[in-house]
C-alpha positions in Angstrom: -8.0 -31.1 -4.7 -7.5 -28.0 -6.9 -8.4 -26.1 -4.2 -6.3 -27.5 -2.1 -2.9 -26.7 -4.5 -4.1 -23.4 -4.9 -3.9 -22.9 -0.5 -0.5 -24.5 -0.2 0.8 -22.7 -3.5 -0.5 -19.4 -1.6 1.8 -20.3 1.1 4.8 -21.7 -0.7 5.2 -18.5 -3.0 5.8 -15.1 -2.1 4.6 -13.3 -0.4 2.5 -16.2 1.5 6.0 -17.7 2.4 7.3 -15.0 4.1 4.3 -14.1 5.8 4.6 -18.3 7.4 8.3 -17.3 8.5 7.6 -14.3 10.2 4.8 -15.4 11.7 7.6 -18.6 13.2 9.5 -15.4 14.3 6.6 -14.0 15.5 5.4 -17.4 18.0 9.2 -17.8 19.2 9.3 -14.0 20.5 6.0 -14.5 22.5 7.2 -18.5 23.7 10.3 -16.7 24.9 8.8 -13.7 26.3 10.9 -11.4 24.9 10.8 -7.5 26.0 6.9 -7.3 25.5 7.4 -3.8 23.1 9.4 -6.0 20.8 6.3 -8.6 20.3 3.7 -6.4 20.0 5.7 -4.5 17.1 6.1 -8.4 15.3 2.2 -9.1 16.2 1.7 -5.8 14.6 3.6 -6.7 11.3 1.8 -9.8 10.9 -1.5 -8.3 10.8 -0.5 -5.8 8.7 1.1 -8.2 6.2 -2.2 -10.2 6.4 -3.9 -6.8 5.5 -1.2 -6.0 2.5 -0.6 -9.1 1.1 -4.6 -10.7 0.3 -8.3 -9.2 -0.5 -8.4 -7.3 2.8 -6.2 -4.7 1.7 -7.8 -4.4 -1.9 -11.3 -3.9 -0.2 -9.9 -1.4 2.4 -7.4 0.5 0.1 -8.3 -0.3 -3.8 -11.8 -0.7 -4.1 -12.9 3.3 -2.8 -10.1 4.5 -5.5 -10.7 2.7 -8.6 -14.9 2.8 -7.9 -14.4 6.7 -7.0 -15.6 7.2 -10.7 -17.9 5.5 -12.9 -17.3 6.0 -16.6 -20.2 7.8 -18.7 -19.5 6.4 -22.3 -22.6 8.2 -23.6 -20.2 11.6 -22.9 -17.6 10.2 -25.1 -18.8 11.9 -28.3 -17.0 15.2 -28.2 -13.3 16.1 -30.1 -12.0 17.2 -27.2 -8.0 17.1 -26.5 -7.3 13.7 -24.7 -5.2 14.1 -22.2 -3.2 10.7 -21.3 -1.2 11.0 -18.2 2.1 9.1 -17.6 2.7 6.1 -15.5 6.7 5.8 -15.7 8.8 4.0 -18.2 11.3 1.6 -17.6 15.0 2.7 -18.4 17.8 1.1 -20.8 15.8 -1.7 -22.0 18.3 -3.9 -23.9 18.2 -2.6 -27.5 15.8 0.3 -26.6 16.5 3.9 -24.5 13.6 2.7 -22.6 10.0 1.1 -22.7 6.2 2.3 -21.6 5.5 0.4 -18.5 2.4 -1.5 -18.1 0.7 1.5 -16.5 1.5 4.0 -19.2 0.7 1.4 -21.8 -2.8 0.8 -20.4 -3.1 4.5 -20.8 -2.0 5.3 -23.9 -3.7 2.3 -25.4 -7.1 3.7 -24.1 -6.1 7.3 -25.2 -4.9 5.4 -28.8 -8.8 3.7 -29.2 -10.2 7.0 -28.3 -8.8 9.6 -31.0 -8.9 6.8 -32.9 -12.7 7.0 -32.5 -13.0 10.6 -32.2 -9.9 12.4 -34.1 -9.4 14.8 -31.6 -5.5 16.2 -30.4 -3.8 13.4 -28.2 -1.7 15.4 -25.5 0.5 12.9 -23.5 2.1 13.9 -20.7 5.3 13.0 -19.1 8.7 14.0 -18.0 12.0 12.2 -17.1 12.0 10.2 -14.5 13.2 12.0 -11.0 16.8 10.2 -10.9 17.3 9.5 -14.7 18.6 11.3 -17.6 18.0 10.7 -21.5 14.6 10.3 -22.9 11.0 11.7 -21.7 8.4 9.5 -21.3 6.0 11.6 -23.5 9.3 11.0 -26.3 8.8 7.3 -26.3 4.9 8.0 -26.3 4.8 10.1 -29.1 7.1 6.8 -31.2 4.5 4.6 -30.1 1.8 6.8 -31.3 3.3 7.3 -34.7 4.2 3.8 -35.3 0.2 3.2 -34.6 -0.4 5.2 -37.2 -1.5 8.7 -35.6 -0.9 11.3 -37.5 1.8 13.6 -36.3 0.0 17.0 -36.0 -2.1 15.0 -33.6 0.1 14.5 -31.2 1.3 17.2 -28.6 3.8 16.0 -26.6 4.1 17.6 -22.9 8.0 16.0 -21.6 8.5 18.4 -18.3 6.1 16.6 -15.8 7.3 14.4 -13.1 4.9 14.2 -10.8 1.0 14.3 -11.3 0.4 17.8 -9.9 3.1 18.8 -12.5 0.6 17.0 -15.1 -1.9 19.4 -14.6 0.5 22.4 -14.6 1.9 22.0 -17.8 -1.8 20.7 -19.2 -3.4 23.7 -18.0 -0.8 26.1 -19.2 -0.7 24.2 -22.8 -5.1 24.4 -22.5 -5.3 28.3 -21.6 -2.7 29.2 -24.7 -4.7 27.3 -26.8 -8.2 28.8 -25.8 -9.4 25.1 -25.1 -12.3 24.8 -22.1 -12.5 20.8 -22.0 -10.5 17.9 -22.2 -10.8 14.4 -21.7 -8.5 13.1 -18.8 -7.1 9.6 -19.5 -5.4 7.5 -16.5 -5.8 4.3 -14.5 -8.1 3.9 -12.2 -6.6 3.5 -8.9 -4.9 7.6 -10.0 -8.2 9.1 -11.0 -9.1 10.3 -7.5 -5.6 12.1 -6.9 -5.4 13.1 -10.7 -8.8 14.5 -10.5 -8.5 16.4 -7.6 -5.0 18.1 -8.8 -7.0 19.1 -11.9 -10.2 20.2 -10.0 -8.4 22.3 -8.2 -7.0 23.9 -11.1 -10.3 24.6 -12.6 -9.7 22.4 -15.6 -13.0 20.8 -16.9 -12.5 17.1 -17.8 -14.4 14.1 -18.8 -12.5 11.2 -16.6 -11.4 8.2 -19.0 -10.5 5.0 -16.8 -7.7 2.9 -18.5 -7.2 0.0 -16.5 -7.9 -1.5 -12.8 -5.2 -2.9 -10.6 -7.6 -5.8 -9.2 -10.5 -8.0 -9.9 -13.5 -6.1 -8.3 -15.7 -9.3 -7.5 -12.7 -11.1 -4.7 -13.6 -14.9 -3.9 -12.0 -16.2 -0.8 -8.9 -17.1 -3.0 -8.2 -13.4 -3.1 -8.2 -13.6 1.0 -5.0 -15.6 0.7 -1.9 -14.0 0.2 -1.1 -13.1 -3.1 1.2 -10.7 -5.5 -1.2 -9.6 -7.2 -2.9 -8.0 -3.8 0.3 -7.0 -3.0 1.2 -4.8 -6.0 -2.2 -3.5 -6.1 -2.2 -2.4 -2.0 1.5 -1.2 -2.7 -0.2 1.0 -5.2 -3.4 2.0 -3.4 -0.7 2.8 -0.5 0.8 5.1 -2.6 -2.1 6.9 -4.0 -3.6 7.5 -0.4 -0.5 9.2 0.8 -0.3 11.4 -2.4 -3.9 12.1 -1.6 -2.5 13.2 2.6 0.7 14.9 0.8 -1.5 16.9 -1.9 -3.7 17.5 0.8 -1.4 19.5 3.1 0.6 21.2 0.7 -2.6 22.4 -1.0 -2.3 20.9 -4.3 -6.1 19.6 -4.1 
């Protein structure tokens, strides 16, 4: 029965629902016949929503990202600079200039438990947003930070960076005038390969530190049916894999 509620809630939620009415749209252009260019196009959506929206997409799209690195914790054990990279904020929060999202607080947490551990320099990095004005990223970081009790000549704070090959730009400039040869390289999971390869190819030396993963790594057939958590996470490996394409031909990696 259970399983049973969990089907039809799959269906009766987005994005299952709107996969069920285009794919009504979809069976009245073919019964119809309409111009055969326009169907194949609607046939073509519907796969590609299947693909999107459930586990397909997260083993096609997620899974190579987020298990392109396997954490060594034994390396952990050097006071390195920790460098945490930014994963947006969210804007005029009622009462508040703005807000870590979920991202960036999945990374700074993890950079937080690290110099915790260690004591080393905790460099976050983060401009504002392309479209806003006010308050950098790396500003609200560097409250959070102090409110957690870091001390403040701990904290470097990098607010120019608006993009991830940006991130290592101003990380590499802020590493060579400080004579350092290794840092620790803090992000999610699903941006380590692109994040990586920007650095790489600036011959910075790193130690990658995973924060977070978009999406359970064991799928049962529940994660087949469609699902916003799929969704957000194929949305996301979507975006990382043409960031890789774009890096790619612009010769950032």
């Amino acid at each position: 029965m259970l399983a049973l509620e969990k089907i039809i809630a799959s269906f009766l939620s987005f994005p299952g629902f709107f996969l069920i009415l285009w794919g009504i749209v979809t069976i009245y252009l073919f019964y119809k016949k309409t111009n055969l260019f326009i169907r194949i196009i609607a046939l073509f959506s519907i796969i590609l929503m299947i693909f999107i929206f459930t586990g397909l997409g997260v083993k096609t799209l997620v899974l190579p990202l987020e298990n392109y690195y396997i954490e060594d914790n034994y390396q952990l054990i050097n006071k390195m600079p920790i460098v945490v990279l930014g994963g947006g904020i969210n804007y005029n929060i009622p009462g508040k200039d703005g807000e870590l999202s979920k991202s960036s607080l999945e990374r700074i947490v993890r950079g937080y438990k690290l110099q915790n551990k260690l004591g080393s320099l905790i460099i976050y990095s983060g401009g504002v947003a392309v479209g806003q004005t006010g308050i950098s990223e790396a500003d609200i970081a560097q409250k959070w930070l102090q409110e957690m009790e870091v001390p403040e000549n701990k904290i470097i704070k990098e607010d120019r960076a608006r993009t991830t090959y940006e991130n290592g730009i101003y990380v590499k400039k802020w590493i060579k005038n400080n004579d350092i040869d290794n840092i620790y390289l803090v992000t999610s999971a699903i941006h380590m390969p692109r994040s990586s390869a920007v650095f790489s190819n600036l011959n910075i030396d790193f130690i990658p530190v995973i924060s977070g993963y978009s999406y359970n790594h064991k799928l049962s057939w529940l994660d087949y049916l469609p699902n916003r958590s799929a969704l957000n996470a194929n949305l996301a490996a979507l975006h990382e894999w043409l960031g890789l394409i774009w890096y790619k031909l612009n010769g950032r990696i």
